[in-house]
N, C-alpha and C positions, 0 to 999 in steps of 0.2 A: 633666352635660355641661360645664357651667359651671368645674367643677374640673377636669374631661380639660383644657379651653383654656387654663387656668390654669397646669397645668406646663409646657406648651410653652415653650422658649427657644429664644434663636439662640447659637446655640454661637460658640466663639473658636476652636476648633481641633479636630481628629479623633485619634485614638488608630487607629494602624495596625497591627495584630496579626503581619504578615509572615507569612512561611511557614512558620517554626517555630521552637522558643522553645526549643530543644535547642542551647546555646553551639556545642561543637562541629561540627554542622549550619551551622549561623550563619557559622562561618566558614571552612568549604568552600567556600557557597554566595556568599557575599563573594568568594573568588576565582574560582568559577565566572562570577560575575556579570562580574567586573571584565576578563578574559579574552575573555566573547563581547564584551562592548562594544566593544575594542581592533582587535579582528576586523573587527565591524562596519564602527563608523567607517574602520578602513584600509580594508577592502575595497570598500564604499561609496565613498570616498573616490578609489580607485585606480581603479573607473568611470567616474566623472566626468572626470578625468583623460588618460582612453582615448579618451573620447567624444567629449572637446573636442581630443585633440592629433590625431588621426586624420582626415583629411578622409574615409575611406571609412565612417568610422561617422557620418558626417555624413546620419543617414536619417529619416524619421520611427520607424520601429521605436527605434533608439537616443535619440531623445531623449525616447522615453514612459518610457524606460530608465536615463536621468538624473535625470529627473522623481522615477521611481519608487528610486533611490540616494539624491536628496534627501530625501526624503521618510521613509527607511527608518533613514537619520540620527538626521534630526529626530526619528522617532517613537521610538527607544531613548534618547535624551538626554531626553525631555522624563519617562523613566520612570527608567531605571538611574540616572544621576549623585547623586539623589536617595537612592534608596537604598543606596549604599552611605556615601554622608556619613553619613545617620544610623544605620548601622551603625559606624562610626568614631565618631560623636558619643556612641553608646550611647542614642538617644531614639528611643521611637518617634510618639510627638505629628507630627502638621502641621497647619500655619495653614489656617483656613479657605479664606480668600485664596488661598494657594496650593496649596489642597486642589482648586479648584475650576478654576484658572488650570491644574493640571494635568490636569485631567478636560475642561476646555475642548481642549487641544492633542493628547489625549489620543483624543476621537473627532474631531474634525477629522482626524488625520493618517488614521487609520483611513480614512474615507471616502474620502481622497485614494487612498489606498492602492487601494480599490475602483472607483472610478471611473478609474483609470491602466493596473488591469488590462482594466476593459473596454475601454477607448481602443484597447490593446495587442491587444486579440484582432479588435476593428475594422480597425486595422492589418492583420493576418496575412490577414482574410476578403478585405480591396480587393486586398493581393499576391496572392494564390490562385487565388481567383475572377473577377478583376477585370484582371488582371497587364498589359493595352494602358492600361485606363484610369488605370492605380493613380499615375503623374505628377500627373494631371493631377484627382485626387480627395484624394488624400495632397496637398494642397498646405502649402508653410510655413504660411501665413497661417492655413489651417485648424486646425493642428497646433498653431500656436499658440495659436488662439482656444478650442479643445479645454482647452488646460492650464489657461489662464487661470480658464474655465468650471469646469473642475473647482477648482483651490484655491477660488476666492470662492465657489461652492457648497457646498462641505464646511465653512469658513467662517462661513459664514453658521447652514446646518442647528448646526453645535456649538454659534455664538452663543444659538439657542434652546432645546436645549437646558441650557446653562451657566444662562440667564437664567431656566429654571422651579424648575431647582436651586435656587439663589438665595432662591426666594421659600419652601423647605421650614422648616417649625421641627420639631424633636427635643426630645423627653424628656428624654434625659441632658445635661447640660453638658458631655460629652467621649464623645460617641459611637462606638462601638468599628466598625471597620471590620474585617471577616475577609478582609484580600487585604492586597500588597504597593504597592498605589497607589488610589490614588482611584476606583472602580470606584461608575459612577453609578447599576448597576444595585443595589448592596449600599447607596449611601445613599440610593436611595429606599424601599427596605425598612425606614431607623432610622426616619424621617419620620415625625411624630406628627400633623402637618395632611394636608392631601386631597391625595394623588397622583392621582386621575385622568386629570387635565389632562395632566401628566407622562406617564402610559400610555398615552392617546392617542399623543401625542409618537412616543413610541416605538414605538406598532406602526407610527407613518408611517414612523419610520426603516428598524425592520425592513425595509417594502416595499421603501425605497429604496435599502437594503443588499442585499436580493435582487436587483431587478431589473438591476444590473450583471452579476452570477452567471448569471440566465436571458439577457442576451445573449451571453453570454461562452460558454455551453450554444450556444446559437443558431449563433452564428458558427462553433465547432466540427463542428456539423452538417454545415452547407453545406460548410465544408473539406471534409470528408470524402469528400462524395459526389462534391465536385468533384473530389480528388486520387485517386478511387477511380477515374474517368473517364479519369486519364492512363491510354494503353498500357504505358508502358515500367517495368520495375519500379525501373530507376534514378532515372527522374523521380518517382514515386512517393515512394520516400524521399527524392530531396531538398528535394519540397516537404513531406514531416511534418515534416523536419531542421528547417526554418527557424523552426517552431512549439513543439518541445522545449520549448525553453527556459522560454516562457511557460506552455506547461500544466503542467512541473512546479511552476513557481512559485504558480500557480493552484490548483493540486491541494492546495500543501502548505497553504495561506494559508486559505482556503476550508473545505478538512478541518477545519483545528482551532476555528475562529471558527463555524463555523454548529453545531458540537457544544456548544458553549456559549450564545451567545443568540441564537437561532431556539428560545427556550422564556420562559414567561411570568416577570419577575422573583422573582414568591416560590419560583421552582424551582431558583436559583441555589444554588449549592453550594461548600463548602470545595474538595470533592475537585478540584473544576475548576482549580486552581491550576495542573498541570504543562501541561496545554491551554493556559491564559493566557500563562504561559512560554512556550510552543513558537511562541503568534503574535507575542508581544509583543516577544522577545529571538532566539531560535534562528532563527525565518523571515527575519527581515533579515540576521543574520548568515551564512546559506547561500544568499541570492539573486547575493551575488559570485559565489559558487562552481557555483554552476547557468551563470551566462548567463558563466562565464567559461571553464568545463572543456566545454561544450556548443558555442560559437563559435568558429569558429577565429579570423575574423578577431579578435573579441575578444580571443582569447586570445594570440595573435600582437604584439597593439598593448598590451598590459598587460607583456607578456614584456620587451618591448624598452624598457618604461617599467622597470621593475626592473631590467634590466639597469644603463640608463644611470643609477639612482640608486646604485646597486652598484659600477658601475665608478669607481675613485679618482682624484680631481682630481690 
């Protein structure tokens, strides 16, 4: 036992194995990579934008909407930029430090992410169902204290996580990670000291990664029965119309993250990598394109933004 303790060290840095080791591959997937980011950030970018020039997107739906552009931002910069430097630099090594400073921003944004969507479906159930009361329950103050509430909670949960990381020792002096970023579910698996503590952790998170999902479930319900209750089949679809947006967002965000950890860490797998991609990189990059080709107004207030950027001084 004595010698198991013994090897244990704290590492300087992790060894990133990426997605594959085939040059060619390598750098397709460098201009795949470099491509959605571009997207993203513009299109993310060209929301906010919308959001803020428009007084009629001036709603609580649109600003869970900014929130969630911010956010979507944030969470492919704190991943891509990274990788493709060190495809340019040719290394795959990173700092501890900021092996963990990215795994810390890493689930943070994630949560946001989840707790923004449920806000959003809270939203659509008080219009719906609620449609005399929904002024005066949607209020700013709320909506703000909503956001608020969400970043410093997701904040907070990552801090604990980041901080049990922190206390792991490993075996190797340069422990190999099989994923393209700092995935804390694969470095609790190199961990040569007690992770329990840690899996605890993390089946709370689970919970608390579900239970946005089961209101989000919930709220859908009630829609339904309530919009199933309109006579007219016009009203009908205009009230699923105004909820589009968010359930495909939902749909697609949801599908690919609860196929991956909604299972216990040592069930983690290589193969999971084009799922990590599809929520990590592809899902922010097609949320433009959801609540943009889906809204009109949206789509109307983006239009005349391009325009006037288009039109020559």
């Amino acid at each position: 036992m004595s010698e198991g303790w013994d090897n244990k060290t704290r590492v300087s840095e992790f060894l990133l194995l990426g997605i594959t080791s085939d040059p060619r591959q390598q750098q397709i997937l460098f201009w795949a990579f470099l491509s959605m980011y571009l997207i993203t950030v513009a299109g993310n970018t060209l929301i906010l934008l919308a959001i803020r020039a428009d007084p009629r997107l001036h709603t609580p739906m649109y600003f869970f909407l900014a929130n969630l552009s911010f956010v979507d931002i944030c969470f492919t910069t704190n991943l891509v930029p990274r990788l493709l430097a060190s495809h340019v630099a040719g290394t795959q090594t990173i700092s501890y430090t900021h092996c963990l400073t990215q795994m810390y921003f890493l689930i943070s944004f994630a949560n946001v992410d989840t707790f923004l969507l449920a806000a959003m479906a809270l939203d659509r159930f008080v219009a719906i169902c609620y449609p005399l009361q929904y002024c005066t329950i949607m209020t700013p103050q709320l909506c703000v204290g909503l956001a608020v509430s969400v970043w410093v909670c997701s904040g907070l949960i990552s801090l604990v996580h980041t901080l049990l990381m922190s206390r792991l020792a490993f075996c190797s002096s340069l422990p190999e990670i099989a994923h393209f970023y700092c995935d804390a579910y694969l470095i609790m698996k190199l961990a040569c000291s007690d992770t329990r503590v840690n899996q605890l952790v993390f089946l709370g998170a689970v919970v608390l990664f579900v239970a946005p999902c089961i209101l989000i479930v919930v709220s859908y319900v009630r829609i339904t029965i309530a919009v199933l209750q309109i006579p007219s089949a016009k009203g009908r679809h205009k009230a699923f119309s105004t909820c589009s947006s968010h359930l495909s967002v939902v749909t697609l965000f949801y599908g690919t993250v609860l196929g991956i950890y909604i299972r216990p860490p040592d069930s983690f797998s290589t193969q999971d990598t084009v799922a990590t991609i599809m929520y990590t990189v592809v899902t922010p990059m097609l949320n433009p394109f959801i609540y943009s080709l889906r809204n009109k107004d949206m789509k109307e207030t983006m239009t005349r933004l391009l325009n006037r950027g288009l039109k020559p001084s």
